[in-house]
N, C-alpha and C positions, 0 to 999 in steps of 0.2 A: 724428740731426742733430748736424754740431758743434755747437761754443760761440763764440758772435762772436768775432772777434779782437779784442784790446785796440784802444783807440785810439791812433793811432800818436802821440811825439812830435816836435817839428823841433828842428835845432840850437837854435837861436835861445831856445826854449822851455826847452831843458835848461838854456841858460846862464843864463839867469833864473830861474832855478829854484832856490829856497831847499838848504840841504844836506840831503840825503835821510834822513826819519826810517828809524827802524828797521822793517822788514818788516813787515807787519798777518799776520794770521793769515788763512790762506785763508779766502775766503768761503765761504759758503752756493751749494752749485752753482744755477744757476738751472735753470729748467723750461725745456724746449726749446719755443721760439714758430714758428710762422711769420714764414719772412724777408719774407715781402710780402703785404700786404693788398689780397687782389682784390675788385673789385666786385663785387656777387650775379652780373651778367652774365659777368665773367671766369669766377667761380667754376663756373656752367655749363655753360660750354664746355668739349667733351671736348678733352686732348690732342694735336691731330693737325692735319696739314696734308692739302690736297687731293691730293696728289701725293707720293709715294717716290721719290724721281729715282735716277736709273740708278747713280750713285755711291753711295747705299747700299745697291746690290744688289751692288753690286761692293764694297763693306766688306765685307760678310752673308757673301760666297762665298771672298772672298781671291782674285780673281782677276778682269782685263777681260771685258767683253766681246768677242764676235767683230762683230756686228753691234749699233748702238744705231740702231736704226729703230722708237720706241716714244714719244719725247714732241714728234714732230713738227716735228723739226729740220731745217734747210737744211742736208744732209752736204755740199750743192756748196757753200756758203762764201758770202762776200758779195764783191760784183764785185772787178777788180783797185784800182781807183781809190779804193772805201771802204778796203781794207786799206792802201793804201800812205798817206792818210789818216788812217788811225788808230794807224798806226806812226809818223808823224812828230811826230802830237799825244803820243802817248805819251812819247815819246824828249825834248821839248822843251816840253813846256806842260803835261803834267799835275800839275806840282804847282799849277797855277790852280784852282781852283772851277771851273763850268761857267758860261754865262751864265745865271742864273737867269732871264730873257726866255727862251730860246731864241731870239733873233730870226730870227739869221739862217736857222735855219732853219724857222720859221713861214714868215719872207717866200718861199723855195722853195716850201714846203708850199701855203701858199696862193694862189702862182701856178703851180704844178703841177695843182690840183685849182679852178683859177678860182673864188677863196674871198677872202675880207679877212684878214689877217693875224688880224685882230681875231675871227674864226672859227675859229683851231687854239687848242690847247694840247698839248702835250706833255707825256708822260707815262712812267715807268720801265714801261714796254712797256704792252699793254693791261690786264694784271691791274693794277697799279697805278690805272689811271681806275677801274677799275673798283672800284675802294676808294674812288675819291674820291669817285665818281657817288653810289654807294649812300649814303657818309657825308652827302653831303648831303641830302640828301630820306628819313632813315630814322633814328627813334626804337625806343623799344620799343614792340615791337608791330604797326610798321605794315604794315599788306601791301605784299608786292614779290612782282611775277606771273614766272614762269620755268617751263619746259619739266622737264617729273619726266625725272631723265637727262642734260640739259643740262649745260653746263660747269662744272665743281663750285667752281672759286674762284669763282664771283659769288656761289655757295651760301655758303662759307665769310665771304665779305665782310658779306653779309647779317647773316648769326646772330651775326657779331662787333659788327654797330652793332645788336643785338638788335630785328632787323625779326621777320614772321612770312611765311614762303616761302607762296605760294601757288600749287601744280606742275600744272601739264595736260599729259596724257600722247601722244605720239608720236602722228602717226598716220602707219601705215605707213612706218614712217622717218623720217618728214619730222618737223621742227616743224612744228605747227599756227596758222598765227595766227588764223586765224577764235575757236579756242578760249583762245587768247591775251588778245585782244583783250576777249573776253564775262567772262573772269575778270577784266581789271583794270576793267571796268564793273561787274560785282556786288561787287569789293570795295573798291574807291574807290582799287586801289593808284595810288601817284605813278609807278611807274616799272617798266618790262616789259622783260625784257630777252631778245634774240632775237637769233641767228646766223647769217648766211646769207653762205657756205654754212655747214654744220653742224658742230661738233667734239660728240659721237665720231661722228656716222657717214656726214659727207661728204655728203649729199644737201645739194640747195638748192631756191629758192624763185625763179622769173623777175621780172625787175624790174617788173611786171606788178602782180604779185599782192604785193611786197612795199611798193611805193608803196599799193595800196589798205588795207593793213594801216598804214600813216602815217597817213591821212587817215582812218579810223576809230578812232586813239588819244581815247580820252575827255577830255571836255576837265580838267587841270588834270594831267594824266600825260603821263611820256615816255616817249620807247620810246628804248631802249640797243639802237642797231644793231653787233652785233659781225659787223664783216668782215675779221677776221685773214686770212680764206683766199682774198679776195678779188683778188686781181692771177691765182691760178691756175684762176679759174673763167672758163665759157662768158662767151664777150660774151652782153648778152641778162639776167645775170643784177642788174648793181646799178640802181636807182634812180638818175637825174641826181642831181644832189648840189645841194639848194635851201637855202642857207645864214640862210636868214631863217627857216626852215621850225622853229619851237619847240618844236614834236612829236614831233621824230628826233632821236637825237645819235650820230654815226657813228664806228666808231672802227677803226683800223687799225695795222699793226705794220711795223716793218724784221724781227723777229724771224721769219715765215717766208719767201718768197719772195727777200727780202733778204738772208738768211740771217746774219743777225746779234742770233738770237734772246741770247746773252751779253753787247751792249752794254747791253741794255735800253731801247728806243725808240722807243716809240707814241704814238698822238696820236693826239685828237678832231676834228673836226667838228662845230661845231654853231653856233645862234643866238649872237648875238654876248655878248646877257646870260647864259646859260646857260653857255657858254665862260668871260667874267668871274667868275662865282662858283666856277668852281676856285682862284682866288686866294684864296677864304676859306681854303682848307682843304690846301692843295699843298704838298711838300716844295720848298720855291722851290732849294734847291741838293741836289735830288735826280736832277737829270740824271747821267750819264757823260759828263764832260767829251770824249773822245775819240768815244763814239758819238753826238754833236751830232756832230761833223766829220766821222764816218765816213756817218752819215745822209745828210747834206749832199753828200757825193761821190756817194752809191748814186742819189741821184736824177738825175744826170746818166750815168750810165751805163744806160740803157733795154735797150740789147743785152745786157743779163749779164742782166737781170730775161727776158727772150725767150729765151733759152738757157737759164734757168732752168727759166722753163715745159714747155719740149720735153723738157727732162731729168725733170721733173715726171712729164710725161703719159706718158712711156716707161715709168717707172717703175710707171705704175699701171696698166696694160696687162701687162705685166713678173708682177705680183702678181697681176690676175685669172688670169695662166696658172695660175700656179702653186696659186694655188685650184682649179683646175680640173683641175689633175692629181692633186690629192688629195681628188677629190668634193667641195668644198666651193665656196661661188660666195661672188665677188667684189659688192659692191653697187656702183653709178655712183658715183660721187665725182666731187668739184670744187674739192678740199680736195688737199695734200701729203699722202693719207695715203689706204689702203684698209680701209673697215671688211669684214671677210672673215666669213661665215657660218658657223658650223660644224656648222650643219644638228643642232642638240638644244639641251640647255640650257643654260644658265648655268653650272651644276657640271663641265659638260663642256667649255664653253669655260675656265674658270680650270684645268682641268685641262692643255689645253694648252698655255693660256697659260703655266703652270708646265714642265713639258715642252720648253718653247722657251727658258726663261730657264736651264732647266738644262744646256739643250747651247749655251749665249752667246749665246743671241740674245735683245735685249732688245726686246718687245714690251709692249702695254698693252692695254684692253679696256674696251669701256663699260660702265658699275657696277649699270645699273636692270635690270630684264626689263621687255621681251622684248629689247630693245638689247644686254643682256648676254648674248646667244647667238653674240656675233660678238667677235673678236679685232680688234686694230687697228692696221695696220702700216703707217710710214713710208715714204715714198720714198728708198728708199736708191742706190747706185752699184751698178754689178753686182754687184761682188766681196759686198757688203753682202746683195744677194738670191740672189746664187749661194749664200750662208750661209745662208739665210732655207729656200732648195730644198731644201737638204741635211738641215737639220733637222727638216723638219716632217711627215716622213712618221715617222718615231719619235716626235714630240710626240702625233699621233693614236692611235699604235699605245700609248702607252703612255695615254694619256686613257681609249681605251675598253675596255683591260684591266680600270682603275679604276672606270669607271663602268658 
């Protein structure tokens, strides 16, 4: 470890400054300290983030990819009107703050989704609420219910405000809420947090069965509805959206369907008190000044979110082929993204997952077993899955050399 740097001094300080004795004799080195003292709970925490994004695979290798159809990105873009939007705010108003309100576009938001203004908050995409949610309702120690599998920043969110996870396993693909639900009742957690549709493996829950998963929340707990993937799923699938409803707090993103997962801009739903105590805790000038404005346009353009879709759904059609020309089966998705089977284990799927990153194509994979027997690929543009075709008869071929 170095040695601190002297303390610097200013002109001002020099010229005040008596005539300079004569040099001291080096001191006594000191012991090297630590530069920062972390709390037992900092100290705890391993190293590491949820996610290795594509750019340090592409440090790692010294080279792009050919394909990045791996963390769920909109490669179609966000419509013409948010871009031309967020080029003007760019070029002429980003040296402003952002509105720390967001007003105007709550007021959108909230008459897009027939809500009170006084029912959104906005948020640096969904991971960001979902820092906020958990900060609020979580001590050490306290139980926080989640799916063993489920989407690992709420995991990481968690064990940073030093909750204690409490996971219930898949079934058949799916989250569970029945088992959901019976866990945050035997362990008194304040808040459950649930996907529909599902990131990693695209299956979902009809709005049927996930309204009766609301209205079984125990009383004095919420449920965190994460529906990132929600504009490209089945009609059928969400819940009316009951804004008085203290039980649910729903949260949604411009970063997939919108395809402006890099402005950073999500936002909740929920009771209007519930909404109000993000105020305790909120980066009030943590928006992106430009993707307020670029949000704000994406919502008036419905046709590019529609085009979007179709480009969606081709795309995962597209990918069940090509699972199926390589033995391997596609799972239903509802989500931007195909969780793909590779029919064995775990070791076998990281093997081609590795395999595929070796010949540029940047894929991901869900982390638990048995979920981790499948690979997990984006909705890309042809060219993106014509790369996707070409590679992955060599990814297998070299996987089950390995294995």
């Amino acid at each position: 470890m170095t040695e601190p740097a002297a303390e610097p001094t200013t002109a001002a300080a020099t010229a005040l400054a008596p005539a300079p004795a004569p040099a001291p004799a080096p001191a006594a080195r000191r012991a090297p300290g630590p530069a920062l003292r972390l709390t037992g709970l900092a100290e705890s925490l391993p190293s590491s983030v949820p996610f290795v994004g594509p750019e340090a695979h592409e440090r790692a290798r010294a080279r792009p990819f050919a394909a990045r159809i791996g963390a769920n990105e909109s490669v179609f873009g966000p419509s013409p009107a948010a871009r031309a939007a967020m080029a003007a705010e760019t070029a002429d108003g980003i040296w402003r703050y952002a509105d720390p309100e967001s007003h105007d576009l709550r007021v959108a938001l909230a008459a897009h989704h027939g809500v009170g203004m006084e029912n959104v908050v906005i948020g640096e995409g969904i991971d960001g609420l979902l820092g906020l949610l958990v900060r609020l309702v979580t001590e050490a120690g306290t139980p926080i219910v989640t799916s063993d599998g489920a989407y690992p920043t709420f995991n990481y969110h968690v064990a940073g405000f030093g909750g204690r996870l409490i996971k219930v396993p898949y079934a058949g693909d799916h989250e569970d809420p029945d088992a959901l639900i019976a866990a945050a009742r035997d362990s008194g957690a304040p808040l459950i947090y649930f996907a529909n549709p599902d990131n990693p493996m695209g299956s979902w829950h009809d709005a049927a069965t996930v309204q009766r998963m609301i209205e079984a929340v125990p009383p004095g707990a919420i449920l965190c509805l994460d529906e990132a993937y929600a504009e490209s799923a089945p009609l059928g699938t969400m819940p009316p959206i009951d804004p008085q409803d203290a039980r649910v707090i729903r949260m949604r993103t411009f970063s997939k369907v919108h395809g402006m997962a890099g402005a950073r801009i999500g936002y909740a739903i929920g009771a209007a008190p519930v909404i109000k105590a993000f105020d305790k805790v909120r980066n009030h000038f943590g928006i992106n000044r430009a993707g307020q404005v670029g949000a704000l346009a994406a919502l008036s353009d419905p046709d590019h979110v529609a085009a979007t879709v179709a480009r969606i759904i081709a795309a995962r059609t597209r990918i069940a082929e090509i699972a199926a020309a390589n033995g391997l089966v596609a799972l239903p998705s509802a989500a931007n993204f195909v969780a793909i089977d590779c029919r064995a284990d775990g070791a076998f799927a990281r093997a081609v997952l590795a395999g595929l990153i070796a010949r540029d194509i940047f894929v991901r994979m869900p982390f638990v077993a048995p979920q981790d027997r499948c690979i997990r690929v984006s909705a890309g543009t042809p060219a993106d899955l014509d790369a996707f075709a070409a590679a992955l008869p060599g990814a297998l071929a070299d996987a089950r050399a390995a294995c």
